[in-house]
C-alpha positions in Angstrom: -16.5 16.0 98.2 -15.6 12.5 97.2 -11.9 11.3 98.0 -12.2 7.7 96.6 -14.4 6.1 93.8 -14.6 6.6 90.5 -12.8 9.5 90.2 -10.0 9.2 92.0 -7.8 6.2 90.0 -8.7 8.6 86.8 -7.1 11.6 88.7 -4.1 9.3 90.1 -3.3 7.6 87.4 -0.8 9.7 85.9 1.3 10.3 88.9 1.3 6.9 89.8 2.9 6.6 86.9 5.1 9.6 86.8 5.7 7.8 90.5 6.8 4.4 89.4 9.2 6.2 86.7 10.8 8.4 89.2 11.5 5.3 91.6 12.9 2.9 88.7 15.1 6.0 87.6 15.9 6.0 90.9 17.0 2.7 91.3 18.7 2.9 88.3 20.8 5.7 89.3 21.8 4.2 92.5 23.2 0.9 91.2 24.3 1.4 87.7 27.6 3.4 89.5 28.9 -0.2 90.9 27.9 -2.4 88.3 29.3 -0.1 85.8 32.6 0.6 88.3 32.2 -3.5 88.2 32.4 -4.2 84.8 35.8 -1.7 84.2 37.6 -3.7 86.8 38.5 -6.0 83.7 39.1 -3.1 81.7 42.9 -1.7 81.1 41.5 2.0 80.7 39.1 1.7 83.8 41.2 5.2 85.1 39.9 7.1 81.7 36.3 5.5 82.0 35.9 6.7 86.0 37.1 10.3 85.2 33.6 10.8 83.4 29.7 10.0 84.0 30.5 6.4 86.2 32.8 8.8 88.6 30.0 11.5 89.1 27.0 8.8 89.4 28.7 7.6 92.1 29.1 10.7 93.5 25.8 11.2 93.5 25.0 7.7 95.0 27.7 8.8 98.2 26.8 12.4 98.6 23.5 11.5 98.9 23.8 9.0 101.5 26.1 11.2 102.7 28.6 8.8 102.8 32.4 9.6 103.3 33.1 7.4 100.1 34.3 3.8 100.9 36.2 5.2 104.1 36.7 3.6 107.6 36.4 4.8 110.3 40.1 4.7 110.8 40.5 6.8 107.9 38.6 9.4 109.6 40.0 13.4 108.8 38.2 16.5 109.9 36.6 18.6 107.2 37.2 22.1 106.7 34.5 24.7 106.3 35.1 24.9 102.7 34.5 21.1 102.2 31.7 21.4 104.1 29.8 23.9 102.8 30.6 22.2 99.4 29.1 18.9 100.4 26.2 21.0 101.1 25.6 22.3 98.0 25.9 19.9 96.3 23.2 17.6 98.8 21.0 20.3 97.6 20.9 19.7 94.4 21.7 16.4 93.9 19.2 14.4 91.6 19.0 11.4 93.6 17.5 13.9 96.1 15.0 15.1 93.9 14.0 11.6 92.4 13.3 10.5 96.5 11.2 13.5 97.0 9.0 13.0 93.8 8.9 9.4 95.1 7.8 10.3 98.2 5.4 12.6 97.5 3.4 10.1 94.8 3.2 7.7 98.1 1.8 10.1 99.4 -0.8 11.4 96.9 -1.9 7.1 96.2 -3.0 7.5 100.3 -4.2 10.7 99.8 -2.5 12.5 102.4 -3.1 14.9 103.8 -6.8 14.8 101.7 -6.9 18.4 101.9 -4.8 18.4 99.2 -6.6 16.2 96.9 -5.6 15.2 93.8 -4.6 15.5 90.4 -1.3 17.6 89.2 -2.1 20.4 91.9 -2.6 17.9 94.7 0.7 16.4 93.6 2.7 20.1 93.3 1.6 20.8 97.0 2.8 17.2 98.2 6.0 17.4 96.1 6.7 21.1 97.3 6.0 19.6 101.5 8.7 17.0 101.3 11.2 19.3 99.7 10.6 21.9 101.7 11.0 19.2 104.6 14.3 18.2 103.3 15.4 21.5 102.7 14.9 22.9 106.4 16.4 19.5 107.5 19.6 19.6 105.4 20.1 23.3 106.0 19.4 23.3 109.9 21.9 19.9 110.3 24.5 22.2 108.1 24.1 25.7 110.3 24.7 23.4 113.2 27.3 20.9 112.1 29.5 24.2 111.3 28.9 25.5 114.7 29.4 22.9 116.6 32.2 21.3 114.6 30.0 18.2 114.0 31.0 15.8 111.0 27.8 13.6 110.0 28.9 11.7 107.1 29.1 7.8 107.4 32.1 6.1 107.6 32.5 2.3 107.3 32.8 0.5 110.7 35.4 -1.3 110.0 34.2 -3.8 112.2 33.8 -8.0 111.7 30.3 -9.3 111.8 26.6 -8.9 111.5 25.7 -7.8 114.8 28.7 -5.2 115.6 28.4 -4.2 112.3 25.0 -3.1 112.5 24.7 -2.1 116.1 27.4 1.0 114.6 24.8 1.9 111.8 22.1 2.5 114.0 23.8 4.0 116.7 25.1 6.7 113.6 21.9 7.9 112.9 22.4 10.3 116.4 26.2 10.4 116.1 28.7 12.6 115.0 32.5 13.2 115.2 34.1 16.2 116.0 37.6 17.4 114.8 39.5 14.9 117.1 37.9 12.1 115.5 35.5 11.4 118.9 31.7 10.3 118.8 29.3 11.6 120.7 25.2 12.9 120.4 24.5 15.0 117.2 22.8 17.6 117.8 23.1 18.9 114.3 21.5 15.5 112.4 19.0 15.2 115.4 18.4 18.7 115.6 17.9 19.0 111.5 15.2 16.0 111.7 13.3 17.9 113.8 13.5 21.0 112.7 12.1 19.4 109.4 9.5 17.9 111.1 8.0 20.3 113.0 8.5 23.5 110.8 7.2 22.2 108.5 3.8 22.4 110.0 3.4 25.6 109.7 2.1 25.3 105.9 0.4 21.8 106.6 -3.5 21.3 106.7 -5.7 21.0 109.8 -5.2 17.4 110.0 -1.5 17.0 109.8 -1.0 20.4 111.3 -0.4 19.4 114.9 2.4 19.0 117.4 1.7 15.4 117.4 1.8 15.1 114.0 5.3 16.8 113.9 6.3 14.2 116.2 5.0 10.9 114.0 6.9 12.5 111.0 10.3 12.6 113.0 10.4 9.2 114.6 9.3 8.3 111.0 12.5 10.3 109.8 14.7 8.9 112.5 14.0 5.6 112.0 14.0 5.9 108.3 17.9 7.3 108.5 18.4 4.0 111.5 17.3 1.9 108.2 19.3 3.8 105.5 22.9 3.7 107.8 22.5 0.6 107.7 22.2 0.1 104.1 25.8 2.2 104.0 27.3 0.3 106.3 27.2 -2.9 103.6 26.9 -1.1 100.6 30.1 -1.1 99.9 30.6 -4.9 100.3 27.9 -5.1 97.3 30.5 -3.1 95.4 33.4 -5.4 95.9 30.7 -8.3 95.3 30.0 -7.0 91.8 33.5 -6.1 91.0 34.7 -9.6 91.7 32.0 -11.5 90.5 33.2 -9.5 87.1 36.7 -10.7 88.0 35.8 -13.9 87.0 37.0 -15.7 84.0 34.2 -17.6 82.0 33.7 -21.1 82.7 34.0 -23.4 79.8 
């Protein structure tokens, strides 16, 4: 049966393009929080504007990073199992969540993998249901075992002065975690989450991508992946306070 040629850009082309929309809406999503948030800085009822969709799109933006806000690391305070469970929730159901996922799986269906799955709208539905499945078993093993374990993944801001230090802390967070006393050390739940997303998720996979080998590819992909984004919340909020001041100001004459 034929993979490439003259069928398959016919088949593809309308979830590249349900593809491309996903990842602009993305995008939008993800930076029209700060350059709105930006914009009310000049504004005497920015309080009233934040309390509605500007407050929650940046929600969305943190709890999907799973970002402790704009904290340091000084600022650090143990969650309960309450707030917890509540971050978890709402991780699951978050749309930026959902918008990565159908992202994801149109990358996947343009390199038609794995090919047993074809393509067209089926092909898609099985590569859209894989990656959430992934990030489902990931999320909810690194939650069972953050609560056990008293583990706190979220990302704090280093705090720190310069590129290097600065960045040496995101990447060394993508396998840390606090505990209650504010401490570092190896975490077993993020780690543990990764691969249990990786690896379970071969059970439903095709011949070709249904291997122990393949489980491993898919979490060093993961892991470095989550080295990559930590570092994108370890200066995010710096393009916050960029945009908010470059709104500051006044018009030159």
């Amino acid at each position: 049966m034929a993979r490439r040629g003259k069928m398959f850009p016919a088949s593809l082309k309308g979830t590249c393009s349900t593809s491309i929309l996903v990842g602009f809406a993305l995008f939008v999503l993800m930076s029209v929080p700060f350059r709105t948030a930006a914009q009310d800085q000049n504004n005497s009822t920015t309080a009233t504007n934040r309390s509605g969709p500007i407050n929650k799109g940046i929600d969305y933006l943190f709890n999907y990073l799973n970002m402790a806000g704009t904290k340091k690391s000084s600022e650090f305070q143990p969650l309960s199992q309450r707030e917890r469970t509540r971050i978890y929730a709402k991780t699951m159901i978050n749309p930026l969540g959902f918008g990565k996922v159908g992202l994801s799986a149109g990358i996947d269906q343009w390199k038609d993998k794995p090919q047993e799955w074809e393509q067209g709208a089926s092909g898609y539905g099985k590569r859209f249901g894989n990656i959430l499945g992934q990030y489902s078993i990931q999320r909810t093993v690194t939650f069972g075992l953050s609560s056990a374990f008293h583990e706190d993944n979220r990302y704090f801001n280093s705090g720190k002065r310069g590129f290097w230090p600065r960045t040496g802390y995101a990447l060394t967070s993508c396998f840390l975690a606090r505990h209650d006393d504010g401490s570092r050390s190896f975490s077993f739940s993020q780690v543990g989450g990764v691969a249990a997303g990786a690896f379970l998720s071969r059970l439903w996979q095709p011949p070709s991508q249904s291997s122990a080998g393949n489980g491993a590819v898919s979490f060093g992909i993961t892991m470095a992946s989550n080295a990559g984004f930590s570092i994108v919340k370890e200066y995010l909020p710096d393009l916050g306070r960029a945009l908010a001041n470059k709104r500051k100001k006044p018009p030159q004459n």
